[in-house]
Each structure stands twice: as C-alpha cells, then as structure tokens.
C-alpha positions in Angstrom: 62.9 152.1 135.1 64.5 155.0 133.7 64.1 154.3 129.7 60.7 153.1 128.4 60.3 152.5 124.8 56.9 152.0 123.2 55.5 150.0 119.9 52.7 152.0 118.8 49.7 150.2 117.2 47.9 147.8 119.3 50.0 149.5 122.4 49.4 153.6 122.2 46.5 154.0 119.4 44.2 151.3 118.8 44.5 151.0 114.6 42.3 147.6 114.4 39.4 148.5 112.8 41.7 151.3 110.7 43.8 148.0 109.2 41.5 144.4 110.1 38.6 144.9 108.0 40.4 146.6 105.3 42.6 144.1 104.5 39.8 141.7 104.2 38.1 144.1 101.7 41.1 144.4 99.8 42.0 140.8 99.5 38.3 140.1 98.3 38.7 142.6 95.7 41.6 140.2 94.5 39.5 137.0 94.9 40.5 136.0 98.2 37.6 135.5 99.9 37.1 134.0 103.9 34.1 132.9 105.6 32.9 135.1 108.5 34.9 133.0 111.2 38.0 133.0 109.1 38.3 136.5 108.4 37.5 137.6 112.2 40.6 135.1 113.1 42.9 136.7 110.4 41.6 139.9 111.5 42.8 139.2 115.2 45.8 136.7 114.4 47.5 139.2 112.0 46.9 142.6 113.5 50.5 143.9 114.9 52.7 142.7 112.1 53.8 143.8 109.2 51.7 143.8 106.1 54.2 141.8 103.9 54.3 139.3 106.8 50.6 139.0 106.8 50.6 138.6 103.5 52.8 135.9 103.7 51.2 133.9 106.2 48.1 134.1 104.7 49.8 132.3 101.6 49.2 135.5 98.8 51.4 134.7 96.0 54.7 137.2 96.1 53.7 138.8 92.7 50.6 140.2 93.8 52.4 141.8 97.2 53.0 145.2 96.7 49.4 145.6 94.5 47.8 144.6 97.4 49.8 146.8 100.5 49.0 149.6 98.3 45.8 149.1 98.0 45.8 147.9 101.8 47.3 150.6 103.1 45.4 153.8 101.0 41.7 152.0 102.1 43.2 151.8 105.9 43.9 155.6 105.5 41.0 156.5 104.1 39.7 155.1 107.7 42.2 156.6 109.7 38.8 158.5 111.6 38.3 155.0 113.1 41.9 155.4 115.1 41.5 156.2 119.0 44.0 156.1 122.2 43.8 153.6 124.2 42.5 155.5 127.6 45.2 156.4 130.0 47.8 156.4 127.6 48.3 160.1 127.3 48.5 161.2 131.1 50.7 157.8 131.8 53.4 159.6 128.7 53.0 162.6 130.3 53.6 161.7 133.0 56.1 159.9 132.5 58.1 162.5 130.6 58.4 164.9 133.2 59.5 162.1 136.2 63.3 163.2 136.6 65.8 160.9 135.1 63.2 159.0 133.0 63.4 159.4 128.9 60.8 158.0 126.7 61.1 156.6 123.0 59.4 154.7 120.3 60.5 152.0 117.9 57.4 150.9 115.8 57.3 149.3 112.5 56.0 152.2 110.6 58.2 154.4 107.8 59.7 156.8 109.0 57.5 159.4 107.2 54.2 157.4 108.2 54.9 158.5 111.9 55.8 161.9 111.3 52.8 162.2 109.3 50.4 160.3 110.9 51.1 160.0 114.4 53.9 162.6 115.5 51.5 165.3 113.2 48.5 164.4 114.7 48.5 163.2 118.3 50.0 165.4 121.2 51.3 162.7 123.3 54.0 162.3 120.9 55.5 165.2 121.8 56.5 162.8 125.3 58.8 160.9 123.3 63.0 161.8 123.0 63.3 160.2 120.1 61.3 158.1 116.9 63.2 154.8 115.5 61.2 153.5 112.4 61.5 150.5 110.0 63.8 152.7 107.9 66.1 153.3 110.6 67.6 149.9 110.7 68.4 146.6 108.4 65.9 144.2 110.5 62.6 144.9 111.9 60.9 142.9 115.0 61.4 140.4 116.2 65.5 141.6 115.9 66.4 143.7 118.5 68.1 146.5 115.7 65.1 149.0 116.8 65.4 148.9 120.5 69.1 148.7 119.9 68.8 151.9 118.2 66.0 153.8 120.8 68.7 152.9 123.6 71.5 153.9 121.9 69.5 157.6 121.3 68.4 158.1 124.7 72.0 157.3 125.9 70.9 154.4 127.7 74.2 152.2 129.6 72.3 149.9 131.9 69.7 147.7 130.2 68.0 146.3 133.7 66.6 150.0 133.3 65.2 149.5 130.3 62.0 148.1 129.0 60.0 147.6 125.9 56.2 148.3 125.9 54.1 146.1 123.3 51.7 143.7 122.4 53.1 140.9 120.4 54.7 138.1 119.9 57.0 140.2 117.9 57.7 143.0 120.6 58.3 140.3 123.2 61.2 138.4 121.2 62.8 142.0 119.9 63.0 143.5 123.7 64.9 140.0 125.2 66.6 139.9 122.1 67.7 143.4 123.1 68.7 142.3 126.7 65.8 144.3 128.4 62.4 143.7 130.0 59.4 143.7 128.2 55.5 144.8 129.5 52.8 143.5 127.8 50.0 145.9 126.9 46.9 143.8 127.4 44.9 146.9 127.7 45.0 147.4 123.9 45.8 144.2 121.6 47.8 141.7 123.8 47.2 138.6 124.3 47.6 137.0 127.9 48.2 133.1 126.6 51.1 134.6 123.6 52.6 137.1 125.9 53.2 135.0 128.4 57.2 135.4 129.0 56.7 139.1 129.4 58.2 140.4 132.6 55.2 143.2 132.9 51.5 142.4 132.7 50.0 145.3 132.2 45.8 146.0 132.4 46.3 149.3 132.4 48.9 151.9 131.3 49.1 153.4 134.7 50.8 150.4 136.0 53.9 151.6 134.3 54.2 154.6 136.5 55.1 151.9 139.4 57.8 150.3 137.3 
C-alpha cells in the first residue's frame, strides 16, 4: 500500500470515556434517563458517529438537538484529559511516513477547526499526515465516500488497489468500498470483529499495517 488514510477517534486516540459518559450526563440533565445496562449499550453502540446521528437514533426530539451537542460537546472537552493513543499508533505513523513512496492522510468527522485545535495542536503524530480532510470539507460525511474521495485526490493518488482506509466502524467500512479502496479494521481501539466483518484488514495491532 502506498496511501493510508486514517479515521481518528476510536482508530488513532481513544476518545470513549472523553464523549460516552458525557452524553449520558447530558441527556439526563434533559430528562432522558437510562438504566445502567442501557446506557453502557448506548455508550458502546453509539461511540464513532456523529453526535446528530446519535441523537437521532436514540429518538431526541429535533428541537432539542443543537441544545444538547452543545452542551455534549463543551462537557466532553472539559474531559479531553481522559483522551490517550492507542499504543503503537505513533511509531506505526512514523513509520510509516518516512517508507519511500508511502503518503499518509486523515478524513475524520470532526470540523475542520476541531482537528486543528485539538488533535493537529496537540499530538505529534499528526505531523505524519500530508493532508487533513474534515466534515467541512465535503457535502456528505461517512458512510459517502466524499472524504476519502477528497484525502486521495490530495495525496495525488491514481491507483485505488493502493489505497486503504483505516477505521473502526460500520461507517468507515461502507465510506472506504464506497470509495473503491480497501478498508482495515482497527480492532485494537473500538472495532468490532462481528460489524466489521467485510473489512479486507483485521487489524490487532497497528503494526500490522507496516506489512500491508
């Protein structure tokens, strides 16, 4: 593989207990309230998606939506401290980077201004990566294929069997076919083995990528 493109929560940085339990806290401070068991299978089932789309599934009404991501998302970064990297992930970019002929890019739902601030600012191994493609770079997010569409198109990539997507959902899977590459499934950090199952690369570890 010559191009590898990589989701970022759940795949580089492990955000879970950043985002999980805050959005339970959140939606009980708007009455929403789950037993034990059925907040710790929200907590898993909806970590990796968007925050509207978790919203949705989880059947909020529409007009309280943007009261809640805001409130969401400034709780989650008042526990950005609980963010770590998944271990290998840093000497598998690096080395990565420096392999002749291989670029690196990411295409992760965040704003634009999220990454720079709170990944590209703050962790070294993004200095790896060619290029950044963020939800405010194209019209559709995951599962449509306009991000990696966009990361390949950067990195001046022409031949998309050397090409893959590294991620761990559902989401990532459908985007990186949808795209016409391969995808690896990072089920070191938050994939899931039975959802991830039409991914071309099990991964256990990020240092299986160097043998791709």
């Amino acid at each position: 593989m010559k191009n590898f493109i990589f989701d970022v929560d759940g795949t580089l940085i492990n955000t879970y207990e950043m985002y999980m339990p805050a959005m339970i806290d959140v939606l009980a401070k708007y009455g929403y309230t789950y037993s034990p068991e059925e907040a710790e299978r929200m907590k898993h089932d909806l970590f990796g998606i968007t925050g509207k789309d978790a919203l949705v599934i989880s059947q909020i009404p529409e007009d309280q939506h943007e009261a809640i991501l805001a409130d969401w998302f400034k709780l989650s970064y008042e526990r950005e401290d609980r963010t770590t990297i998944f271990p290998g992930v840093e000497d598998t970019l690096a080395k990565l980077a420096n392999r002749p002929g291989t670029s690196l890019a990411v295409a992760t739902s965040k704003l634009g201004a999220e990454y720079q601030e709170h990944i590209a600012a703050k962790f070294a191994f993004a200095k790896n990566f060619k290029t950044a493609v963020t939800f405010d770079d194209v019209k559709h997010g995951k599962p449509a294929p306009d991000m990696i569409q966009v990361a390949l198109k950067r990195l001046g990539n022409t031949d998309l069997s050397e090409a893959v997507y590294v991620g761990d959902t559902v989401n990532d899977l459908l985007a990186a076919h949808a795209a016409g590459i391969k995808f690896a499934a990072a089920l070191y950090g938050s994939g899931d083995k039975d959802k991830l199952a039409d991914a071309d690369f099990m991964l256990t570890s990020p240092e299986q990528l160097l043998d791709l």
